[in-house]
C-alpha positions as CSV (number, residue, x, y, z in Angstrom):
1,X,50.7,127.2,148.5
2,X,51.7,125.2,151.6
3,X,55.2,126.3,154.0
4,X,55.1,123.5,156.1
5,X,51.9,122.7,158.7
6,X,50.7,126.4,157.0
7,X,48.2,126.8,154.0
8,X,48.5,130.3,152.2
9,X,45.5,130.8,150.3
10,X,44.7,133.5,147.8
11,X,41.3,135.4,147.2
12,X,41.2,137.1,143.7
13,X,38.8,139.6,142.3
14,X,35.0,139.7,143.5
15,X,33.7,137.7,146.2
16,X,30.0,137.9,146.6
17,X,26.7,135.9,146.5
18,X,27.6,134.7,142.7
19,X,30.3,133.1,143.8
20,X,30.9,132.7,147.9
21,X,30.0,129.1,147.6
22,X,32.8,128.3,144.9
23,X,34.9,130.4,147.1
24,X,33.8,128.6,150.4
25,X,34.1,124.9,148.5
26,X,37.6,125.6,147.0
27,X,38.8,126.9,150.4
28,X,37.4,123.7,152.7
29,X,39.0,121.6,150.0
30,X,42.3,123.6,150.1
31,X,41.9,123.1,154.0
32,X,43.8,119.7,155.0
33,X,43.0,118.2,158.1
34,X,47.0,118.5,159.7
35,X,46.8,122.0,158.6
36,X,48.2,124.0,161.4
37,X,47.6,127.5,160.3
38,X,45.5,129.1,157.3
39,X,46.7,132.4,156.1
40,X,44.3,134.1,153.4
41,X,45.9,136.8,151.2
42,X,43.4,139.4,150.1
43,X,45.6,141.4,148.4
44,X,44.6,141.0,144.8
45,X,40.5,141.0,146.1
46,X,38.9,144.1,145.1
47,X,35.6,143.8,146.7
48,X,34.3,141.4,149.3
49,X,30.2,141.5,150.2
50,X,28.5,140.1,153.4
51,X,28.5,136.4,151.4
52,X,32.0,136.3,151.2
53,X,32.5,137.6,155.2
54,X,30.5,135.0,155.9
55,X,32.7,132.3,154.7
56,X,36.0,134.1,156.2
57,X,34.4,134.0,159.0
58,X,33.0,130.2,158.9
59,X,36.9,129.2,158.3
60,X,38.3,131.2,161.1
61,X,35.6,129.0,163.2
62,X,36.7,125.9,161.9
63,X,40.3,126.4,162.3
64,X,39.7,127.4,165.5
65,X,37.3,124.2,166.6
66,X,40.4,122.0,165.0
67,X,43.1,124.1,167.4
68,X,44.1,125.7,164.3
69,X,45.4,129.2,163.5
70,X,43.9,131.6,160.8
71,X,44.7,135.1,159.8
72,X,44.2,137.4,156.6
73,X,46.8,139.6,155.4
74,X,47.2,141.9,152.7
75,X,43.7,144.0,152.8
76,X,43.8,146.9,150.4
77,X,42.4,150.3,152.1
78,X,38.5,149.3,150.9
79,X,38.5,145.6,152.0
80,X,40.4,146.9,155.5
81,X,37.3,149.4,156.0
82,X,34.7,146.5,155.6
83,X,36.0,144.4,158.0
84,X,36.7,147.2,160.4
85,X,33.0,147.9,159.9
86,X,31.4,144.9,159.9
87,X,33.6,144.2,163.2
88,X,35.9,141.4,161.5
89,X,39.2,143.0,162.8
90,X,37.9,142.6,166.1
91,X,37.6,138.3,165.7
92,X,39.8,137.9,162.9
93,X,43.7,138.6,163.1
94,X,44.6,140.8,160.1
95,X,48.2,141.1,159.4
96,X,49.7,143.7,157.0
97,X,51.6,141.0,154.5
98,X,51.8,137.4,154.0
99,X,55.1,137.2,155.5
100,X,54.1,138.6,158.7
101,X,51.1,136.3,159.1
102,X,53.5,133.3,158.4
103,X,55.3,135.0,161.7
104,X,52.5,135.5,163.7
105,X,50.7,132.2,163.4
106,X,54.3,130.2,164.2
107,X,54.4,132.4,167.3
């Protein structure tokens, strides 16, 4: 879904080595280059291994090397706890629902 200069993207399900490479091709083709902000909803994800960090994490770079914005929202309690873990809350904004990202990143 698009709102403007902003791409909301959805993660469903499992992400992990079977399938972060679908995940990371159907995101950078989501990705248009006068995309102003990325927001990606985890809500409906239910588990997320290091495979599928490491393409969150590859996107927030991107965006960032184009002077783009990038946040996730919508962790449930287990996907929060990895990425406070791994450290991803730290580099990553993580915002609570998909309507406060939208705020956030047009801040």
């Amino acid at each position: 879904m698009r709102e403007g200069g902003t791409l909301v993207a959805k993660a469903d399900g499992r992400v992990d080595g079977a399938n972060a490479r679908e995940f990371q091709e159907d995101l950078v083709t989501a990705i248009e280059a006068d995309d102003q902000a990325v927001i990606l909803d985890l809500e409906n994800l239910s588990y997320i291994s290091s495979a599928g960090l490491r393409v969150i994490l590859m996107t927030a770079r991107k965006m960032r090397e184009q002077g783009s914005k990038f946040a996730v929202c919508s962790l449930s309690a287990s996907i929060r706890e990895v990425f406070e873990i791994s450290g991803f809350d730290k580099i990553i904004s993580i915002q609570n629902s998909q309507a406060e990202a939208v705020a956030a990143l047009n801040d």
